[in-house]
N, C-alpha and C positions, 0 to 999 in steps of 0.2 A: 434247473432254471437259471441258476446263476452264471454255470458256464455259457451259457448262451450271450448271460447279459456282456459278459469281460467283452469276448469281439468288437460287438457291438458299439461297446460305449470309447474300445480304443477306435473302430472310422470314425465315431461321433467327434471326436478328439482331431482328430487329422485332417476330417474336413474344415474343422474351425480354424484350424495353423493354417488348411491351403486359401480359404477362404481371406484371413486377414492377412495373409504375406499378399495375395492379390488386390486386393484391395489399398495396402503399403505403395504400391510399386504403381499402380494408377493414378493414387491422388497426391504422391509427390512431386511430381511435375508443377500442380495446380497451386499444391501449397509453399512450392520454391517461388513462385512468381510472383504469389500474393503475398509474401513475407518478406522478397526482395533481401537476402543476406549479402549481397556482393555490396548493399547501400551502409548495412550495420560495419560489415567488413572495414570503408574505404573511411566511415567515423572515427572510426574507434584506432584508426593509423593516422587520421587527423591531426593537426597542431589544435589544441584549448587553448593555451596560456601564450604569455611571454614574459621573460623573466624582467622583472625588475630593478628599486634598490636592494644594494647587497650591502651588508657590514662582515663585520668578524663572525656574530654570531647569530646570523639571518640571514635568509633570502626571501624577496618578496614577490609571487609570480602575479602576473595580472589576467584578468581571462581577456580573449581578444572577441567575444559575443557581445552584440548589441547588449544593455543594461534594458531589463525589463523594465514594467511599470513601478514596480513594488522597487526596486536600484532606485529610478528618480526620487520617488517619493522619498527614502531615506536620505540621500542626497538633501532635497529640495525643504524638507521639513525639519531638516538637524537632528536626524534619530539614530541619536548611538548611545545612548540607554534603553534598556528593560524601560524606565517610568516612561521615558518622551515617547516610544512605541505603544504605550499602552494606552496612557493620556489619547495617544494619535487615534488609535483604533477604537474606542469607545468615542471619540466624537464624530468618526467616518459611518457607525455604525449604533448612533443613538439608542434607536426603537428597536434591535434585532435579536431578536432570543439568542443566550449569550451561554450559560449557563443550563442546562434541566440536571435535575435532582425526582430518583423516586420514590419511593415510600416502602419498607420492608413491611408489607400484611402478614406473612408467616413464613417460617422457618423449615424444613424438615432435612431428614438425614435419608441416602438413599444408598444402601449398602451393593456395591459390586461382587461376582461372583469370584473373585481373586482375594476378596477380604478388603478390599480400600473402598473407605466411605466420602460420600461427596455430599457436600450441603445444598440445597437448592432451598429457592427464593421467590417466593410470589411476590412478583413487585408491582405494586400501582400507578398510575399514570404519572405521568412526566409533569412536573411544575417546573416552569421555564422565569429567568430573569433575563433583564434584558440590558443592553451592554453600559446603560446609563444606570441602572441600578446598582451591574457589577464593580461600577466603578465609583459610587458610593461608598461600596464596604471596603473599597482599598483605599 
């Protein structure tokens, strides 16, 4: 019985290679169009920057893209500390769950057949603060 199965299972084998090499060569066409590479291409050969001030031991590039919202705002609010960003974003974002934290209900050890053990964790629902509260505790 066996010999019979080897034939067998190498067309079974063969037709799966002619099957996905045709399949390859049909929907490349579809998937060159709809991914548009010549668009990544003519990016990525792009000018981003321009150079700026130089010194002895610096240069500063500038990017040449519009400044999003999130550029103004730092601009516009004087954020160039960690606190003024922080300050900024707990008052942009009062009421918004900020924070979750969950609760370890039990432990166990889950041994692999290689001999390396993995801990696993039953964890409890999510208790959520919110970004004025987080900013209490700072």
């Amino acid at each position: 019985d066996s010999w019979l199965l080897w034939p067998l299972l190498k067309i079974l084998i063969f037709l799966i290679y002619i099957i996905s090499h045709v399949y390859d060569y049909l929907s490349y066409p579809i998937y060159y169009f709809v991914q548009k590479p010549w668009l990544v291409r003519k990016h990525r050969k792009g000018v981003h920057s321009k150079k700026g001030e130089e010194s002895e031991d610096s240069v500063v590039y500038h990017s040449i893209q519009e400044p999003t919202a999130v550029n103004r705002d730092i601009r516009r609010y004087n954020l160039h500390t960690f606190e003024k960003v922080f300050s900024h974003i707990v008052g942009k974002h009062n009421d918004r769950q900020a924070l979750g934290t969950r609760e370890i209900k039990s432990e166990f050890k889950e041994y692999q057949p290689d001999g390396k053990v993995h801990i696993k964790y039953d964890l409890g629902v999510y208790n959520w603060i919110t970004y004025r509260e987080w900013g209490d505790l700072a």
